[in-house]
LUMPAPA-859024 format. One line per 10 residues: their letters; for each residue x, y, z of N, C-alpha, C, O. Coordinates in nm, 4 decimals, padded with zeros to 6 digits. Layout:
BEGIN
A = X:Y:Z:X:Y:Z:X:Y:Z:X:Y:Z ~ ...
END
This chain:
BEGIN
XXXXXXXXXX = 00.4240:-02.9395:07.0639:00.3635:-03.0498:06.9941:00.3808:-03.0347:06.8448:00.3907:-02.9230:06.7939 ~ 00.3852:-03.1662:06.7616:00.4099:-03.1529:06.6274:00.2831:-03.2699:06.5473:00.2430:-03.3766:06.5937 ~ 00.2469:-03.2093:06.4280:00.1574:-03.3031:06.3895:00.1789:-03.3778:06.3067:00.2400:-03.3147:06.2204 ~ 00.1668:-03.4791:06.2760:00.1585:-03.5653:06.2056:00.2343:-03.5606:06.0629:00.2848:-03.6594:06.0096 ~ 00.2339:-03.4546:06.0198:00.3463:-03.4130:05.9098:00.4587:-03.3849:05.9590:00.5490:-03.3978:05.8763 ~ 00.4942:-03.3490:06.0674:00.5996:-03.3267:06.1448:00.6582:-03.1346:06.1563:00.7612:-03.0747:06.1871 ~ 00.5449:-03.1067:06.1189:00.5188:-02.9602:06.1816:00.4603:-02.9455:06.3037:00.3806:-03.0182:06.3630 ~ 00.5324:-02.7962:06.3465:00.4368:-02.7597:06.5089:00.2934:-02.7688:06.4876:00.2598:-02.8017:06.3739 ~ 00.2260:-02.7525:06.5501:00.1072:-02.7431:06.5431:00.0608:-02.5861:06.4992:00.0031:-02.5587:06.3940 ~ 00.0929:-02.5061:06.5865:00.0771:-02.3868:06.5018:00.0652:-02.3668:06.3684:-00.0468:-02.3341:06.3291
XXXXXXXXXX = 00.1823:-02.3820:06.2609:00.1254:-02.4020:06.1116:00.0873:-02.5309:06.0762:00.0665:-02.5362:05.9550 ~ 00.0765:-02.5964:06.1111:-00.0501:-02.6717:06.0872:-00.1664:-02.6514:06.1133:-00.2459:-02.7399:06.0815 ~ -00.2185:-02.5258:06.1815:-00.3353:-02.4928:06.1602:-00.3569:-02.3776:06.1029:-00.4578:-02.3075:06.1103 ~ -00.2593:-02.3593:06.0451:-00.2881:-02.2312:05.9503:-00.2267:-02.1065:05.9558:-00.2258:-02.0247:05.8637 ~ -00.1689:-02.0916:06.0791:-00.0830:-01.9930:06.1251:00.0397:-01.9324:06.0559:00.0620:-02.0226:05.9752 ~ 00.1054:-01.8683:06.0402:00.2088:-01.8008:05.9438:00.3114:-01.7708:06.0964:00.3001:-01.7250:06.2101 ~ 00.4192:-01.8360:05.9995:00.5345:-01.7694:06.0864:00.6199:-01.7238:05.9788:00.6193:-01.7719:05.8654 ~ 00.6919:-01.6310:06.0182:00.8138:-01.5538:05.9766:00.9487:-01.6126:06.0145:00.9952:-01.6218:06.1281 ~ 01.0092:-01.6548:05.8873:01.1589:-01.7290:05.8797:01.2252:-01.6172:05.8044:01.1713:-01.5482:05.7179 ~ 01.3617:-01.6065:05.8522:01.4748:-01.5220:05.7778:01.5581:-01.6089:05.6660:01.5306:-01.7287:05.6733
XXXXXXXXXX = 01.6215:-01.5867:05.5983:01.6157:-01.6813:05.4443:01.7843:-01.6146:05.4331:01.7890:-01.4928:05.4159 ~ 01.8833:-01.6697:05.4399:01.9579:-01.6162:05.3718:01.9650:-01.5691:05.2506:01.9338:-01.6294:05.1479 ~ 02.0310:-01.3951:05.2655:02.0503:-01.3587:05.1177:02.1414:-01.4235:05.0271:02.2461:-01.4758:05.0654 ~ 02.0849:-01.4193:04.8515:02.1788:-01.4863:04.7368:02.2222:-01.3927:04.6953:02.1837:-01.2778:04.6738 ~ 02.3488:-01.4739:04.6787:02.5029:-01.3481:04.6135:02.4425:-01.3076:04.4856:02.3663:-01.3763:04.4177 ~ 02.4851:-01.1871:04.4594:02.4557:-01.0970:04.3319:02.4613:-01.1292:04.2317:02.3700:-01.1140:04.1506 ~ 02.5807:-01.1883:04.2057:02.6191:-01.3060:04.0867:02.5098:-01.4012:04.0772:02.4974:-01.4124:03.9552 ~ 02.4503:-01.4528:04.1138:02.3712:-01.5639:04.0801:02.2602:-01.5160:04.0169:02.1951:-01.5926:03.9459 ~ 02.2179:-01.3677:04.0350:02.0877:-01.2793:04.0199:02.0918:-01.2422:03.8236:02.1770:-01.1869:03.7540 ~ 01.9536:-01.3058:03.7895:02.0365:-01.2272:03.6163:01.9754:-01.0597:03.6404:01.8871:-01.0120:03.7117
XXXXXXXXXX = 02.0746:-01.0018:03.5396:02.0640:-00.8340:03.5926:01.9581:-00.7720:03.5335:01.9073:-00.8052:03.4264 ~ 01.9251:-00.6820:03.6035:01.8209:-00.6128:03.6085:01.8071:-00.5243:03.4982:01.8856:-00.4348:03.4667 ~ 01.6607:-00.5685:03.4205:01.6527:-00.4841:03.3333:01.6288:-00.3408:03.3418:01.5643:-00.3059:03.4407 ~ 01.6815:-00.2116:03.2270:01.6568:-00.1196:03.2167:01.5118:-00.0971:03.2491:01.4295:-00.1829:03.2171 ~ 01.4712:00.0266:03.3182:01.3244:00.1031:03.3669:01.2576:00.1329:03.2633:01.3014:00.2366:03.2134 ~ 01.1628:00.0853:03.2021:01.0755:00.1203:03.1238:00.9452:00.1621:03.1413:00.9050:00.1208:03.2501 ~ 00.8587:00.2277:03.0804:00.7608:00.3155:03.1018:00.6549:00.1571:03.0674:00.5582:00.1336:03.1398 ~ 00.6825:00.0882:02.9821:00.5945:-00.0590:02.9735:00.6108:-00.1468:03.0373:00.7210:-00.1606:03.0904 ~ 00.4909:-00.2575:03.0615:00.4963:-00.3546:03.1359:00.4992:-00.5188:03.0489:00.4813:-00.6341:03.0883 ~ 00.5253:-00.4690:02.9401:00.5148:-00.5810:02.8760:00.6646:-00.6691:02.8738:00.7764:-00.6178:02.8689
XXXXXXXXXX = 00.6428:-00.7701:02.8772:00.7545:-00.8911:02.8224:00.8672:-00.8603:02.7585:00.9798:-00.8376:02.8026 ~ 00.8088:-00.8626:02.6079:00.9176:-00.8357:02.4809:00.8750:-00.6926:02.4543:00.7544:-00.6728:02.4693 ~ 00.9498:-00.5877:02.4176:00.9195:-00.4744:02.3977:00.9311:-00.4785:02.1817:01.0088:-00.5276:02.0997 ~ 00.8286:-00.4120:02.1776:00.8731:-00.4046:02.0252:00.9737:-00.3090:02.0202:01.0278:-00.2238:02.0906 ~ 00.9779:-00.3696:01.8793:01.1196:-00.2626:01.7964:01.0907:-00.2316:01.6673:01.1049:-00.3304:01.5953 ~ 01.0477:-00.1115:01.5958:00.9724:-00.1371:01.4323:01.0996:-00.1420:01.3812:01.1901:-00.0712:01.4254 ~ 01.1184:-00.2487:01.2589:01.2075:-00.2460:01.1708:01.2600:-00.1728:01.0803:01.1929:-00.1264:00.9881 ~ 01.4496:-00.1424:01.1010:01.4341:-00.0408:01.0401:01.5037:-00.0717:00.8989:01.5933:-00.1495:00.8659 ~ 01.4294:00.0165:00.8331:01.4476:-00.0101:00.6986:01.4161:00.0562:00.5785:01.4288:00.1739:00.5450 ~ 01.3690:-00.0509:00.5162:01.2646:00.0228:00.3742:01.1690:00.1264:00.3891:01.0692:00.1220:00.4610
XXXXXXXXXX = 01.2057:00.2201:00.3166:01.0805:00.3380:00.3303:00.9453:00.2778:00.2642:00.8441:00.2980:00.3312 ~ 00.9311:00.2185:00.1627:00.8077:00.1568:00.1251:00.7590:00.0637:00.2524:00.6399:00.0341:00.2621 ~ 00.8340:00.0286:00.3280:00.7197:-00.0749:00.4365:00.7316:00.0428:00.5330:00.6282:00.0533:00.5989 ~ 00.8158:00.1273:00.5608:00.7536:00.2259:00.6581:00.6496:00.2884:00.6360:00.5774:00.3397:00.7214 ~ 00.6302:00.2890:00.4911:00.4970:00.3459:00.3864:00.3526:00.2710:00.4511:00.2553:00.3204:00.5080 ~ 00.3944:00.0995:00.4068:00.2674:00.0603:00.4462:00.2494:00.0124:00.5858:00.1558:-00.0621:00.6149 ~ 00.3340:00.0521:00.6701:00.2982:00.0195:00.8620:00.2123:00.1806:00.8672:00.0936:00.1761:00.8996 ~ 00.2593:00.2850:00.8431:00.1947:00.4002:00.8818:00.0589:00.3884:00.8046:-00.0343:00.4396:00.8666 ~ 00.0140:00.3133:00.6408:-00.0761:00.3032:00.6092:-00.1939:00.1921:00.7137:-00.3161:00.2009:00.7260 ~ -00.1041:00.1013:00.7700:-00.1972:00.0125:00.8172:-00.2365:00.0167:00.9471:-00.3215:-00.0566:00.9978
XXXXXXXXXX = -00.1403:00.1501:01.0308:-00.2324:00.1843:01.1629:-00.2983:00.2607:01.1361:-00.3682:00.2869:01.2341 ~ -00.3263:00.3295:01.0406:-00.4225:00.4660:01.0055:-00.5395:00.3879:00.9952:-00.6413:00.4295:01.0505 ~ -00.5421:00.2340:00.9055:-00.6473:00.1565:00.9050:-00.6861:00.1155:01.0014:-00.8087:00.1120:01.0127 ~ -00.5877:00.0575:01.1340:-00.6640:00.0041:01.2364:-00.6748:00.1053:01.3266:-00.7333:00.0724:01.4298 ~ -00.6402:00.2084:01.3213:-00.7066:00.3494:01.4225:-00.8646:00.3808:01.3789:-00.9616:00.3859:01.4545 ~ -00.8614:00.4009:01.2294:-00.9920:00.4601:01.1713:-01.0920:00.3749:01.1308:-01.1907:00.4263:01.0781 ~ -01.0881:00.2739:01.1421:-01.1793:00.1743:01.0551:-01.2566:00.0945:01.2192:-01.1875:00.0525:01.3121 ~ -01.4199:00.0918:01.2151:-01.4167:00.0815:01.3304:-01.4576:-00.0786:01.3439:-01.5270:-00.0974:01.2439 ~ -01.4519:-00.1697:01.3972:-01.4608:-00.2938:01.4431:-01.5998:-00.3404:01.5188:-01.6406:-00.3034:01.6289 ~ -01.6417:-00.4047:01.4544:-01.8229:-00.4128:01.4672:-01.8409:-00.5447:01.5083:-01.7701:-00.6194:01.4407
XXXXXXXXXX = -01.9095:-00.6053:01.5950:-01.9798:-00.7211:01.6006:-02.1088:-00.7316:01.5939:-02.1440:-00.7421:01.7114 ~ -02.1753:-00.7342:01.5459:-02.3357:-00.7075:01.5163:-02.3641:-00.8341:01.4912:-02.3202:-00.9106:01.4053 ~ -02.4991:-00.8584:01.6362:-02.5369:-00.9877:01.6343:-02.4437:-01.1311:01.6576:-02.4837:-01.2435:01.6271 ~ -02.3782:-01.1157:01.6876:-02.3101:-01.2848:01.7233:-02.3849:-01.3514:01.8037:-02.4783:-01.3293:01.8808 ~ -02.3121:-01.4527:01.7621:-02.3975:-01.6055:01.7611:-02.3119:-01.6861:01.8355:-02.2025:-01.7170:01.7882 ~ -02.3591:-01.7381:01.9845:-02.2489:-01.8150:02.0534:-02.2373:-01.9460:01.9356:-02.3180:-01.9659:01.8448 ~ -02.1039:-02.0336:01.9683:-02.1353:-02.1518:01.8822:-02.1529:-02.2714:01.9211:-02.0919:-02.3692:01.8778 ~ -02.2677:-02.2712:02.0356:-02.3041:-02.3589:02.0805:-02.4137:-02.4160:02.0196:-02.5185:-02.3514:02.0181 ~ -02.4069:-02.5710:01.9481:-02.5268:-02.6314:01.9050:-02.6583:-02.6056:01.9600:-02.6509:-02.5327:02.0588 ~ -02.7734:-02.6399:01.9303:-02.8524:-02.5766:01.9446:-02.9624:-02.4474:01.9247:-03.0674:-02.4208:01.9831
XXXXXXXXXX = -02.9044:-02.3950:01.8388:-02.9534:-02.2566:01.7918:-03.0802:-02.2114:01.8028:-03.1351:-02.3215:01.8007 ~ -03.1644:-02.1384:01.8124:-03.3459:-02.1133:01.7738:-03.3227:-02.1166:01.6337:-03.2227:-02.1085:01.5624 ~ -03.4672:-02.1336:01.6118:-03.5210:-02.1401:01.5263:-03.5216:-01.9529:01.4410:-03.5374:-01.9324:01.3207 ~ -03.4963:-01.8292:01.5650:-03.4913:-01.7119:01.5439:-03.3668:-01.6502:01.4420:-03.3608:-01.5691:01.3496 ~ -03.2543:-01.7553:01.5303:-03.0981:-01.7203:01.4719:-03.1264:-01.7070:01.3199:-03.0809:-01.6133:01.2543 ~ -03.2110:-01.8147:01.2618:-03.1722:-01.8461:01.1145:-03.1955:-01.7009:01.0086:-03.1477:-01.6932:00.8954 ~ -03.2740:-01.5989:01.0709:-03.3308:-01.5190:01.0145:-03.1782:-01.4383:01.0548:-03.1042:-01.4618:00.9592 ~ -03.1287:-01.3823:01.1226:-03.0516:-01.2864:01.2168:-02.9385:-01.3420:01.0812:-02.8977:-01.2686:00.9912 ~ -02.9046:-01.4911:01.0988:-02.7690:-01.5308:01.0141:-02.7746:-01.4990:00.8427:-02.6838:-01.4612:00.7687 ~ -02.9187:-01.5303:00.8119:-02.9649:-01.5166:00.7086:-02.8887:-01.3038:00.6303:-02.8319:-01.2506:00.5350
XXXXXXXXXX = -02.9368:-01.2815:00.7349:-02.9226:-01.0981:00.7658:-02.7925:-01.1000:00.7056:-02.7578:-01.0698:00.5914 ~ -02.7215:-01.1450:00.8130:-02.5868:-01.0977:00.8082:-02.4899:-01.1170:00.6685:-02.4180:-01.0389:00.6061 ~ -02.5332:-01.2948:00.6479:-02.5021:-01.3273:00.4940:-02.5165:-01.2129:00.4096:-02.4316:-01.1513:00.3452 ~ -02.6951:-01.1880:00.4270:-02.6833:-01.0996:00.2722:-02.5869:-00.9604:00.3129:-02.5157:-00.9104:00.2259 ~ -02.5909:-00.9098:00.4367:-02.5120:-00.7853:00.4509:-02.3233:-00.8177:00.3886:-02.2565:-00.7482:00.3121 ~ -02.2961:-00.9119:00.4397:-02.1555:-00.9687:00.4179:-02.1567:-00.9933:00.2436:-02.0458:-00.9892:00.1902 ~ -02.2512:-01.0129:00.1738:-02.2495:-01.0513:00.0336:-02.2533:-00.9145:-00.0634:-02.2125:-00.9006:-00.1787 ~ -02.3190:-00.8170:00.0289:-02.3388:-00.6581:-00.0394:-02.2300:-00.6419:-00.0184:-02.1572:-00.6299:-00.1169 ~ -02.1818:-00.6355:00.0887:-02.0159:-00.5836:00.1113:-01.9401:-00.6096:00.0242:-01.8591:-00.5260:-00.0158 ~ -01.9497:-00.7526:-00.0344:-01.8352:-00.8102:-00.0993:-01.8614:-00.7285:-00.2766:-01.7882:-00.6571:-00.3453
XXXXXXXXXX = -02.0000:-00.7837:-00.2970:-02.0278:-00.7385:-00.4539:-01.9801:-00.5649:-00.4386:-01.9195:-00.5265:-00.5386 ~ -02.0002:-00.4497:-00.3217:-01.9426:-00.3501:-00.3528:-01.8176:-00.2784:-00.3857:-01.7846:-00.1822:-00.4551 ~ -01.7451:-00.3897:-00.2845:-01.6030:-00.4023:-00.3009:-01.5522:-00.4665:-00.4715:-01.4598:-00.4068:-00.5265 ~ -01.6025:-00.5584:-00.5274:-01.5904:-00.6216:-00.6196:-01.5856:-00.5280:-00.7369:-01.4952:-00.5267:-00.8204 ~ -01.7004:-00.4428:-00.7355:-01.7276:-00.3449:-00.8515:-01.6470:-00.2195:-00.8399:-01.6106:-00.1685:-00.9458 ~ -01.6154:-00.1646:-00.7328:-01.5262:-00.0831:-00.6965:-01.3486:-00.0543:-00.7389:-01.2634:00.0311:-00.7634 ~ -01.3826:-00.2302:-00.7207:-01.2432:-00.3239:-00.7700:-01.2279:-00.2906:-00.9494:-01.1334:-00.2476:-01.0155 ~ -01.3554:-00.3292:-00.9837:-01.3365:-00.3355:-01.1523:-01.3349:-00.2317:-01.1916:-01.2765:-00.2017:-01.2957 ~ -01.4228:-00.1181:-01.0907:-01.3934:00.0262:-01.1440:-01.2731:00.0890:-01.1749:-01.2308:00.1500:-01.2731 ~ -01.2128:00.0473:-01.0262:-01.0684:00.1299:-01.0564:-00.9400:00.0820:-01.1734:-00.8496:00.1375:-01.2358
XXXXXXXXXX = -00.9837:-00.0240:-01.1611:-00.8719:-00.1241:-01.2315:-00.9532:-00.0771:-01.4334:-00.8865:-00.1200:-01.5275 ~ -01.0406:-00.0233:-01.4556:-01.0728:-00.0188:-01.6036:-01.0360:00.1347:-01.6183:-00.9985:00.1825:-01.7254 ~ -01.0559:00.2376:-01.4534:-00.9920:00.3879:-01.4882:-00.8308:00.3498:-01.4776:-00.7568:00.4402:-01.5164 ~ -00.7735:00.2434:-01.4361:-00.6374:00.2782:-01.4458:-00.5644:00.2315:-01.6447:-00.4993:00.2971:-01.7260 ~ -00.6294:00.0738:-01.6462:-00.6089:00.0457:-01.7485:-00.6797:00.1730:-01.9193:-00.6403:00.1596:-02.0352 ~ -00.7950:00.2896:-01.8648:-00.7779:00.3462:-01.9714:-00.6725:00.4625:-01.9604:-00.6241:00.5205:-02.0575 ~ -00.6373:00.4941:-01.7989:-00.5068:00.6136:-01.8062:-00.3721:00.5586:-01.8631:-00.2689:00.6171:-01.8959 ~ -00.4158:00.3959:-01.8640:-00.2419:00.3531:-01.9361:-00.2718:00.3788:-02.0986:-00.1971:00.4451:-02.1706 ~ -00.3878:00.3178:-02.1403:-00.3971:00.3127:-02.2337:-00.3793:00.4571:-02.3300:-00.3239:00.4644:-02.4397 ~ -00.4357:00.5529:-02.2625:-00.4176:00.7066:-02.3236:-00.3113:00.7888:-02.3455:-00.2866:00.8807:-02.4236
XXXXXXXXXX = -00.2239:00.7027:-02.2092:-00.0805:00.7369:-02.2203:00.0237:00.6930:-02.3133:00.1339:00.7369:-02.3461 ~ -00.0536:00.5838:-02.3472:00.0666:00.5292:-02.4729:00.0245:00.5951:-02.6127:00.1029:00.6433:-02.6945 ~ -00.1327:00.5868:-02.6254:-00.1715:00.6714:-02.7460:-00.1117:00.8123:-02.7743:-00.0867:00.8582:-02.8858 ~ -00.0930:00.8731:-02.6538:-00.0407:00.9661:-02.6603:00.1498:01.0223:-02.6770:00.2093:01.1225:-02.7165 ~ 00.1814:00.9039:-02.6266:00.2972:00.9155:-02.6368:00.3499:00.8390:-02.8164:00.4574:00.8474:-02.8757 ~ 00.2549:00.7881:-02.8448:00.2819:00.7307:-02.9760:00.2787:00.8317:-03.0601:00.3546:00.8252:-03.1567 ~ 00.1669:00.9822:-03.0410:00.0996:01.0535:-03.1031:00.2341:01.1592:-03.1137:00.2701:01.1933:-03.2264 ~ 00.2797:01.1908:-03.0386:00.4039:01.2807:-02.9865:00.5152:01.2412:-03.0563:00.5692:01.3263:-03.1269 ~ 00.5695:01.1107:-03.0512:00.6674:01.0298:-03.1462:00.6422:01.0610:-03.2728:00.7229:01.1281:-03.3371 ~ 00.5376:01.0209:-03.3208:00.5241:01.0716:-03.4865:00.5085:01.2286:-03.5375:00.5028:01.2735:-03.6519
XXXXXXXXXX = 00.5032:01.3015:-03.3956:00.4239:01.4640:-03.4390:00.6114:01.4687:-03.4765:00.6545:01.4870:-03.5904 ~ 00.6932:01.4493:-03.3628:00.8217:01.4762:-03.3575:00.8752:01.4504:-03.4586:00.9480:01.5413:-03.4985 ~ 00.8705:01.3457:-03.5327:00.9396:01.2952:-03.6338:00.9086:01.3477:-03.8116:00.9714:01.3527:-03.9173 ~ 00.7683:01.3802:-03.7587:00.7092:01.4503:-03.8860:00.7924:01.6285:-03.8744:00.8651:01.6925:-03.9503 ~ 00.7659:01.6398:-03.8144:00.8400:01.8329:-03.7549:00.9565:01.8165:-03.7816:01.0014:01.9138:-03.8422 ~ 01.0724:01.6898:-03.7545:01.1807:01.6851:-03.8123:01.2024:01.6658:-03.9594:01.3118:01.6985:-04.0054 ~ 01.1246:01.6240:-04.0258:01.1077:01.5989:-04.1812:01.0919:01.6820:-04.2513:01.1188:01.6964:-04.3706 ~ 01.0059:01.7966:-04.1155:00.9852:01.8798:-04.2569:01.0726:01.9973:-04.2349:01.0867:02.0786:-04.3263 ~ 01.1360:02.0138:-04.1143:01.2487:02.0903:-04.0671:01.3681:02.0714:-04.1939:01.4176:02.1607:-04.2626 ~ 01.3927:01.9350:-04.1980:01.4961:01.8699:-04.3045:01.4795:01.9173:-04.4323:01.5711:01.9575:-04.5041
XXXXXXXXXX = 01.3535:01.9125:-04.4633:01.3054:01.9584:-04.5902:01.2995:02.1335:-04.6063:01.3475:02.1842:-04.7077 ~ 01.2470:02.2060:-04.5156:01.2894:02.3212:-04.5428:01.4327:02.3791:-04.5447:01.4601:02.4828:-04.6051 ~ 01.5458:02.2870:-04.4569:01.6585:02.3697:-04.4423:01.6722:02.3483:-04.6319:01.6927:02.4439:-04.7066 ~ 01.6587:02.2311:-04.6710:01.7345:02.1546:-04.7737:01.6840:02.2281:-04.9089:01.7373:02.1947:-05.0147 ~ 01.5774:02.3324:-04.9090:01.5253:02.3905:-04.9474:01.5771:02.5012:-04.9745:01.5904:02.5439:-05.0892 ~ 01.6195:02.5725:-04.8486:01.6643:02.6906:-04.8155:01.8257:02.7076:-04.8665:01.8778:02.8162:-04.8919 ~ 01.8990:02.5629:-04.8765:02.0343:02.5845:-04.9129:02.0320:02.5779:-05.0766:02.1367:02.5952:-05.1389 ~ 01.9041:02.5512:-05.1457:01.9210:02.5101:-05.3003:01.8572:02.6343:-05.3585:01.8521:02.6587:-05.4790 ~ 01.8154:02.7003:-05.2749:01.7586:02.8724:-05.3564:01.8651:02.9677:-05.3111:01.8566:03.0865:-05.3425 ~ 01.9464:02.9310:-05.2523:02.0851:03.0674:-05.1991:02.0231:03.1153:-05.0835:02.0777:03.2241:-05.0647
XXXXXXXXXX = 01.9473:03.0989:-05.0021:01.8702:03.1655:-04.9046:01.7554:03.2509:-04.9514:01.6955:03.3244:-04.8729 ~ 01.7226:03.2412:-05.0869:01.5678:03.3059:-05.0966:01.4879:03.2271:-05.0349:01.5458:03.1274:-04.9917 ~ 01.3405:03.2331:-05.0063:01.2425:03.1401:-05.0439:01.1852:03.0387:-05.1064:01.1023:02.9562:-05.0680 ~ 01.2707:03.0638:-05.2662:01.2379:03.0293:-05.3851:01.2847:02.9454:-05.4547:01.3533:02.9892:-05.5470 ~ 01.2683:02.7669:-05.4424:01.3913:02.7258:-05.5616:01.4029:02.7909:-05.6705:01.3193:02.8595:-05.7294 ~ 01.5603:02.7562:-05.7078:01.6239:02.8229:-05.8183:01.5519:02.6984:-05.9379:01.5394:02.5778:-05.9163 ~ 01.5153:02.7695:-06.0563:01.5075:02.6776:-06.1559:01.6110:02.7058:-06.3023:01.6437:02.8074:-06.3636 ~ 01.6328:02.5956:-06.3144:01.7156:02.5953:-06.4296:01.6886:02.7506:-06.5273:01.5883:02.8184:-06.5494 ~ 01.8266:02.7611:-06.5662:01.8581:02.8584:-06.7061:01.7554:02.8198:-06.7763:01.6690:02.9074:-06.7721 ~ 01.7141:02.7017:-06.8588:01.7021:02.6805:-06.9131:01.5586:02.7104:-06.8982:01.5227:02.8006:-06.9740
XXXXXXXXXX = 01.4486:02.6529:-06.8095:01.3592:02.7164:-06.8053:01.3297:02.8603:-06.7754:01.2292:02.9166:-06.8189 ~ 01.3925:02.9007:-06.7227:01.4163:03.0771:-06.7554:01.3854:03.1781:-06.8806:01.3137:03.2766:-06.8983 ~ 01.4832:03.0963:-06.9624:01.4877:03.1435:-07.1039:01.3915:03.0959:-07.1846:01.3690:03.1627:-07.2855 ~ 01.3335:03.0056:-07.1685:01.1962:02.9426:-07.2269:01.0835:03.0660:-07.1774:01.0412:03.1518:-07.2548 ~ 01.0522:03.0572:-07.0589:00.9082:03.1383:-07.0451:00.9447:03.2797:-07.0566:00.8456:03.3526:-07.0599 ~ 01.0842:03.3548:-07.0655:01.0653:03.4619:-07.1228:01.0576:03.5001:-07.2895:01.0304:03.6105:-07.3369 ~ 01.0940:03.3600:-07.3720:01.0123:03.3698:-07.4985:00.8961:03.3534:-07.4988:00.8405:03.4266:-07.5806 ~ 00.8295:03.2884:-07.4430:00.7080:03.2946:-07.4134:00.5969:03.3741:-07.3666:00.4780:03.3643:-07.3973 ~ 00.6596:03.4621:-07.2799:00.6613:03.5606:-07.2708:00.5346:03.5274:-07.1252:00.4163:03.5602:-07.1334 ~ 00.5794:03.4772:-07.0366:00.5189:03.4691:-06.8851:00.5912:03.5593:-06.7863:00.5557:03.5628:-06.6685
END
């Protein structure tokens, strides 16, 4: 007997039969991917490249390994709320607003110690420029010194004053 859909009756009531299916040629099959230890889809691949972004991927799983992920208090967002929530949301605001002003000042901190390490560095390097240039001046001045006395110590002074202060008798 067959029912009304024009199946036996058997699966038409629910019954399972077993049909053999011819096999599809190999060719038609797309090939089989390599065995992988993952079950995922697309497998990543980190990009390879720049050592500065390899810099900041290793900086930014260290962040999402160590930094821990909090939900405190949520709030479905279904209209309706108590009258309780407002206090709980109230909370969180001011906690979320400390966060921010600490971060903020933290911010200005570092940024006024960096701007006075620039600033000290140039004073200093200005300070160094002129020490240098003065040490050469007077380097200049002693050689120039040293070639107008014959290699004494001593400029040479004129004959002429010579013979003066030994009438004089100095």
């Amino acid at each position: 007997m067959s029912s009304s859909s024009g199946r036996p009756m058997s699966v038409a009531a629910g019954e399972l039969q077993v049909v053999s299916v011819a096999e599809r040629a190999a060719a038609a099959l797309p090939p089989i991917p390599p065995i992988s230890s993952s079950s995922a889809l697309v497998e990543y691949t980190p990009p390879a490249g720049h050592p500065e972004y390899e810099d900041l991927e290793v900086k930014l799983r260290r962040i999402i390994d160590c930094v821990p992920v909090r939900f405190n208090n949520t709030s479905g967002s279904s209209a309706g709320s108590g009258s309780g929530d407002f206090h709980q949301y109230r909370q969180m605001r001011q906690k979320e607003q400390d966060r921010l002003a600490r971060m903020e000042v933290d911010y200005q901190k570092r940024k006024e110690v960096s701007e006075f390490n620039e600033r000290r560095e140039k004073i200093l390097k200005e300070t160094e420029e002129r020490a240098a240039k003065k040490r050469l001046k007077r380097q200049k001045k002693k050689e120039k010194k040293c070639k107008t006395d014959g290699g004494s110590g001593e400029p040479q002074m004129r004959v002429e004053t010579l013979i003066m202060r030994k009438l004089r008798g100095d």
